[in-house]
C-alpha positions as CSV (number, residue, x, y, z in Angstrom):
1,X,15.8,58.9,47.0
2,X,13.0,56.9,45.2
3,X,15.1,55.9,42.2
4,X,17.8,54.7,44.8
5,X,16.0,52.6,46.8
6,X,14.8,50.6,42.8
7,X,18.2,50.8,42.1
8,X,18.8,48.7,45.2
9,X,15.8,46.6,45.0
10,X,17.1,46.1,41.2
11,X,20.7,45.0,42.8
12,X,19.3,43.0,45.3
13,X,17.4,41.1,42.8
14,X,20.1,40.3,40.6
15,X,22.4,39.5,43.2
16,X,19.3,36.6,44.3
17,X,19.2,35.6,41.1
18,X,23.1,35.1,40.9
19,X,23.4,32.9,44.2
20,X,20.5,31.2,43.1
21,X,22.5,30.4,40.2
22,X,25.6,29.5,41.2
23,X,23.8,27.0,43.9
24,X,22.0,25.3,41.2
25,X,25.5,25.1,39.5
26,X,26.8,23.7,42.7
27,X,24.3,20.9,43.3
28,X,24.5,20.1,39.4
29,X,28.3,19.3,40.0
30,X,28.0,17.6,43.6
31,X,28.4,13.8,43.4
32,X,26.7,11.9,46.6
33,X,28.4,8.7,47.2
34,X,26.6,5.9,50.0
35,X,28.4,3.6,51.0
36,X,28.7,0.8,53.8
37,X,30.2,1.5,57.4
38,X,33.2,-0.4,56.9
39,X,34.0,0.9,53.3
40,X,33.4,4.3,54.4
41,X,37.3,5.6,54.9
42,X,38.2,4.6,52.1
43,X,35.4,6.6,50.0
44,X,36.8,9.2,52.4
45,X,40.2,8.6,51.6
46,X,39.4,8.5,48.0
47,X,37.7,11.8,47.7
48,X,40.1,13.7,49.9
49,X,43.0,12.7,47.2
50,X,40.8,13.2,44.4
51,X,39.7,17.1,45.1
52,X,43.3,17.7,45.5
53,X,43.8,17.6,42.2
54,X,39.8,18.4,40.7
55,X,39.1,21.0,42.8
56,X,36.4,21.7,41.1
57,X,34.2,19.0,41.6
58,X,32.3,19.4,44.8
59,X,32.3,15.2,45.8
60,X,30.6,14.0,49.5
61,X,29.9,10.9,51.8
62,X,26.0,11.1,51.7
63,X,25.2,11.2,55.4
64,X,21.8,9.4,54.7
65,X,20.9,8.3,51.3
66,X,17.2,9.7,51.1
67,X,14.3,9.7,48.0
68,X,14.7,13.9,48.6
69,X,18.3,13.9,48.4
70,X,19.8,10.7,46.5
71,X,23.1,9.1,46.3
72,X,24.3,9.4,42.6
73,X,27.0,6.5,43.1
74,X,26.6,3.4,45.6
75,X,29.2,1.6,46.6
76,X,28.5,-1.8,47.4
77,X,29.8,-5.9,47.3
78,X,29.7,-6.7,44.2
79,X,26.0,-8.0,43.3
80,X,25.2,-10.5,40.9
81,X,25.0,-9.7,36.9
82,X,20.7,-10.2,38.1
83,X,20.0,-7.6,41.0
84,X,22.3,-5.0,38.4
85,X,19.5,-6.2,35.5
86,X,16.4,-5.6,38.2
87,X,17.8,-2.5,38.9
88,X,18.6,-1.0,35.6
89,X,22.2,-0.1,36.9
90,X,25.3,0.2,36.2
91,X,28.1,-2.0,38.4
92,X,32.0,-0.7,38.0
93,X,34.5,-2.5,40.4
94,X,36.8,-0.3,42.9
95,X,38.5,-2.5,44.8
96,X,38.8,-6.1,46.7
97,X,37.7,-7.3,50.0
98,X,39.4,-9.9,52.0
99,X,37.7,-11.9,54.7
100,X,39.7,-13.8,57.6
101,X,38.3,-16.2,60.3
102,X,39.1,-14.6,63.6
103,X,38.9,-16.0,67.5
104,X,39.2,-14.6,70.6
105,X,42.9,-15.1,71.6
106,X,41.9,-16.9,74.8
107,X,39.9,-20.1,72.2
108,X,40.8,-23.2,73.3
109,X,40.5,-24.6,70.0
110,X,43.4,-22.2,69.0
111,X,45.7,-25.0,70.5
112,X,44.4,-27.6,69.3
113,X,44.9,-26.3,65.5
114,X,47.6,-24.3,66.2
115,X,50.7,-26.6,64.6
116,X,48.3,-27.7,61.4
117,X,46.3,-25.2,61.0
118,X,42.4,-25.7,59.6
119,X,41.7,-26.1,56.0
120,X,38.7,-25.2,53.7
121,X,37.2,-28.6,54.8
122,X,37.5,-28.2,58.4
123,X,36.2,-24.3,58.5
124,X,33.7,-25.6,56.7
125,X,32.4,-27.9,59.2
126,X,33.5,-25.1,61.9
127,X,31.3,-22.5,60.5
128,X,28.6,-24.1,59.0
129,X,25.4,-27.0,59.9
130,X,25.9,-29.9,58.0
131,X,23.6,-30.1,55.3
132,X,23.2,-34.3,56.2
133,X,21.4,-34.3,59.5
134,X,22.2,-37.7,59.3
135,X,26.0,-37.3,59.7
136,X,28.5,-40.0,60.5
137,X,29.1,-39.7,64.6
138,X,32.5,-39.7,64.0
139,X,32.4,-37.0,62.0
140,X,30.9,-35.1,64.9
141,X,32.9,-35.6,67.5
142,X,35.8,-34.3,65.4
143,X,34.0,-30.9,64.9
144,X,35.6,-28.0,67.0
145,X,33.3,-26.8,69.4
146,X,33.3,-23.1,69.4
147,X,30.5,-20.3,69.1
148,X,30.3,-18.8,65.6
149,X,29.1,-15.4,65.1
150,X,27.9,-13.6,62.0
151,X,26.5,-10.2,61.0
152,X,22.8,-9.5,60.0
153,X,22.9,-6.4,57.6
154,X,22.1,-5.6,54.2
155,X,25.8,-5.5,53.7
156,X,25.9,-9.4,52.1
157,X,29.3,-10.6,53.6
158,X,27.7,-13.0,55.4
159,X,26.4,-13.9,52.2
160,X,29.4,-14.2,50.5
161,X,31.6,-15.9,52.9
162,X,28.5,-18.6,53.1
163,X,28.6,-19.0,48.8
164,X,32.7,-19.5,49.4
165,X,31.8,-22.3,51.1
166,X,28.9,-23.6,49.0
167,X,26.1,-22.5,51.4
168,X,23.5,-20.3,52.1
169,X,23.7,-17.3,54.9
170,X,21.4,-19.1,56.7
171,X,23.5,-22.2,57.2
172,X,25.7,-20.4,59.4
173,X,26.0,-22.1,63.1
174,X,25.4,-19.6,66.1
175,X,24.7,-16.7,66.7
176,X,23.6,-13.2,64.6
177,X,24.6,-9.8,65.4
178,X,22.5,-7.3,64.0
179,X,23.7,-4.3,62.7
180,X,27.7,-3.6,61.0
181,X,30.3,-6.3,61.2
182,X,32.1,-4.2,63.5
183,X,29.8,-5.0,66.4
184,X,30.7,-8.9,65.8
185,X,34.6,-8.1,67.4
186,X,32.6,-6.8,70.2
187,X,31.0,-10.3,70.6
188,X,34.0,-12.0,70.4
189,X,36.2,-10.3,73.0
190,X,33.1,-11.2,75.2
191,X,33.2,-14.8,74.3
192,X,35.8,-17.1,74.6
193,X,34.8,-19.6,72.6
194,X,34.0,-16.9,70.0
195,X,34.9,-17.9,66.6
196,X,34.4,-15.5,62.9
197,X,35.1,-13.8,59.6
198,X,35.7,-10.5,59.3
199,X,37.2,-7.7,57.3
200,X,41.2,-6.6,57.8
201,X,40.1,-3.2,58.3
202,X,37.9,-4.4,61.0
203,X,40.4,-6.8,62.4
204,X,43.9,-4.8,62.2
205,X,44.2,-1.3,63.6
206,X,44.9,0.8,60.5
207,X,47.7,3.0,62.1
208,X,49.7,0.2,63.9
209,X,48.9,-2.0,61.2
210,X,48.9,-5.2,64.3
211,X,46.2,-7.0,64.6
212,X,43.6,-5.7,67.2
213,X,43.5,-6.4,71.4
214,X,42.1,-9.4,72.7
215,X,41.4,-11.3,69.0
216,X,43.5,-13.6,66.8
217,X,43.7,-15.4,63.5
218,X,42.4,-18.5,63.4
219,X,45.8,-21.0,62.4
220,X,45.1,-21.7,59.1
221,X,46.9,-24.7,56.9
222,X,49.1,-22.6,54.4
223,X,51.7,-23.5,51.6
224,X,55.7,-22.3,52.4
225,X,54.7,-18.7,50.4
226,X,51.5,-18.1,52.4
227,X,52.8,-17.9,56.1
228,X,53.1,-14.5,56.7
229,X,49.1,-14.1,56.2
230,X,49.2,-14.9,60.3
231,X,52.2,-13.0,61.3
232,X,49.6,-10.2,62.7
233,X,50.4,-7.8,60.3
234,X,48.1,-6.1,57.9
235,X,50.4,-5.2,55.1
236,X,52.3,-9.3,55.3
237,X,48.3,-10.3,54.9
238,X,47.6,-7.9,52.0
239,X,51.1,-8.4,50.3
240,X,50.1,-12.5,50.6
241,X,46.5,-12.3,49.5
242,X,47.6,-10.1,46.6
243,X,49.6,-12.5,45.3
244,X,47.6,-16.0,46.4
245,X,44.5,-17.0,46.0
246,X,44.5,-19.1,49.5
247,X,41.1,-21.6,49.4
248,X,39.8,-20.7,52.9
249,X,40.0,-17.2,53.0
250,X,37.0,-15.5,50.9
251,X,37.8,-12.9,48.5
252,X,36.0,-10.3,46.6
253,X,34.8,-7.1,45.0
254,X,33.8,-3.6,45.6
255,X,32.2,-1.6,43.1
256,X,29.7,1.5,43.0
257,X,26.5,1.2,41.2
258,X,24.7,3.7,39.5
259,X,21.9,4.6,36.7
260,X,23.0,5.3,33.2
261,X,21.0,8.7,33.2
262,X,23.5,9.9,36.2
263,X,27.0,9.2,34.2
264,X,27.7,12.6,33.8
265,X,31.0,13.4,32.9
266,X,32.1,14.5,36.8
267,X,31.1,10.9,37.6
268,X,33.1,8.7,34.9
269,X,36.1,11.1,35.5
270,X,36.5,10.3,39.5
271,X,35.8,6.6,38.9
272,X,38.4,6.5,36.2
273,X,40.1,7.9,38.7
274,X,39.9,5.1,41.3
275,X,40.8,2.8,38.6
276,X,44.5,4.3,38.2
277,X,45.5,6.6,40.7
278,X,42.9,5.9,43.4
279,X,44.5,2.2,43.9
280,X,47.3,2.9,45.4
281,X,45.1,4.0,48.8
282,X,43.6,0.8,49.1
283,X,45.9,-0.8,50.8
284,X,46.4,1.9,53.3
285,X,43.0,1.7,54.3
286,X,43.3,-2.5,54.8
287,X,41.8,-3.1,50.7
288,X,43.2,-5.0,48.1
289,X,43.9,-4.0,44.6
290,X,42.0,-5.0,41.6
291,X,43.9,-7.0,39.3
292,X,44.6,-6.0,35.7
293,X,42.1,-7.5,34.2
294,X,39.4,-5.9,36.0
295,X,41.1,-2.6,36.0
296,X,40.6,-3.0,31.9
297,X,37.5,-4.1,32.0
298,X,35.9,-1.2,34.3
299,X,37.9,1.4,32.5
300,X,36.2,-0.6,29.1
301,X,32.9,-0.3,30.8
302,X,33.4,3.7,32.0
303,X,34.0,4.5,28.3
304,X,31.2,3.1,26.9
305,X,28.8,4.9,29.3
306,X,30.9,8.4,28.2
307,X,29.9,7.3,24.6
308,X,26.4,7.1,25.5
309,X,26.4,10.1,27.1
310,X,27.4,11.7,24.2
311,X,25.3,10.6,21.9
């Protein structure tokens, strides 16, 4: 009896010591990514195709990014060459953003631009204080009147449509709306006179691919080619912006982040990943493509880490 009862304790332990194992395997393997709320299905979207294929790489959506239980890749707008410096990281591009000034459809000013459609110049003076306070009257009375909104997040897009335009954030007319740029659609079905930019994911519904209830693009002045960015269609505006680079509609990167120490093979092999194969989901989920270059460039970038690594 006694030498079964240690021959069961003696089971027992090595069975612990085998789940403890495999667990530690587990978590050495598991890749956290972070993201922001709007990027979010298409991390998603990314790692449900990927683990089709790499089953064994375990790869999640970090709930909350903590100091206990850190994201290994951040997915972010693509920061400048200083804050990647600061921050010792590593900055590898995933995809492309587009951002498109929005109304809500019942804007007066939307007849008033409607057969010419606004220009850099004029969204410009839409969107954004003058930086002369001492600006011609004239000039004045030919701005729109509307009520611009804008997002206050760590997200930066208010920062990057402001730097399209030569500004800063804070130059931007009206009113903030704290928290994810999904809350400023709220504020403009509310408004009338409700004028912004926002994502197409935000602004189309992904399954319909139409534009969402109750807002509208603002008319914008376009070449022959460049139309059917307004027909109200997600996949017109992506096939357009793919192929033009249209002055008033701001344009840019996403890309994770991430410290050299962490570019473990698991890591460099999904990104690589989103390079080739993962592209063609971008547009599905309202992104564009990177271009060629960039493609090259990142993939450049992903072997040199794998170099380092090795050494």
């Amino acid at each position: 009896m006694m030498k079964t009862i240690q021959l069961s304790k003696k089971l027992l332990f090595a069975l612990l010591l085998s789940a403890s194992g495999l667990t530690a395997q587990s978590s050495n393997n598991q890749i956290l990514i972070s993201g922001p709320k709007f990027a979010q299905p298409l991390i998603e979207k990314w790692i449900s195709e990927y683990s089709k294929t790499n089953p064994g790489t375990s790869i999640k959506l970090a709930q909350k990014d903590s100091k206990a239980n850190p994201a290994q890749l951040n997915l972010i707008l693509e920061p400048s060459s200083t804050i990647i410096q600061d921050n010792n990281q590593t900055f590898i591009s995933a995809g492309r953003y587009a951002l498109l000034p929005v109304s809500n459809n019942r804007n007066p000013i939307l007849k008033e631009i409607k057969k010419k459609g606004l220009n850099k110049k004029e969204l410009d003076k839409l969107f954004f204080e003058p930086f002369d306070e001492d600006i011609d009257p004239e000039e004045k009375e030919t701005k729109l009147t509307a009520t611009v909104y804008s997002a206050e997040n760590i997200n930066k897009q208010s920062v990057a449509l402001a730097e399209h335009f030569g500004h800063l954030s804070s130059e931007l007319r009206g009113k903030k709306v704290l928290g994810d740029e999904i809350y400023l659609l709220t504020a403009l079905k509310k408004d009338s006179t409700g004028v912004s930019y926002n994502n197409l994911n935000y602004l189309f519904d992904i399954n319909s691919r139409k534009i969402k209830s109750d807002i509208a693009i603002l008319p914008l002045s376009l070449k022959k080619e460049e139309k059917n960015l307004l027909t109200g269609n997600i996949d017109d505006a992506l096939t357009v912006l793919e192929i033009n680079q249209i002055e008033s509609v701001p344009v840019g990167k996403i890309g994770f982040t991430y410290l050299p120490q962490n570019s473990r093979n698991e890591i460099t092999d999904f990104l690589n990943w989103i390079l080739t194969e993962g592209q063609k989901f971008n547009h599905e989920l309202g992104f564009l493509n990177l271009e060629n270059q960039d493609i090259l460039t990142a993939q450049k970038n992903l072997q040199n880490e794998k170099l380092l690594t090795l050494n």
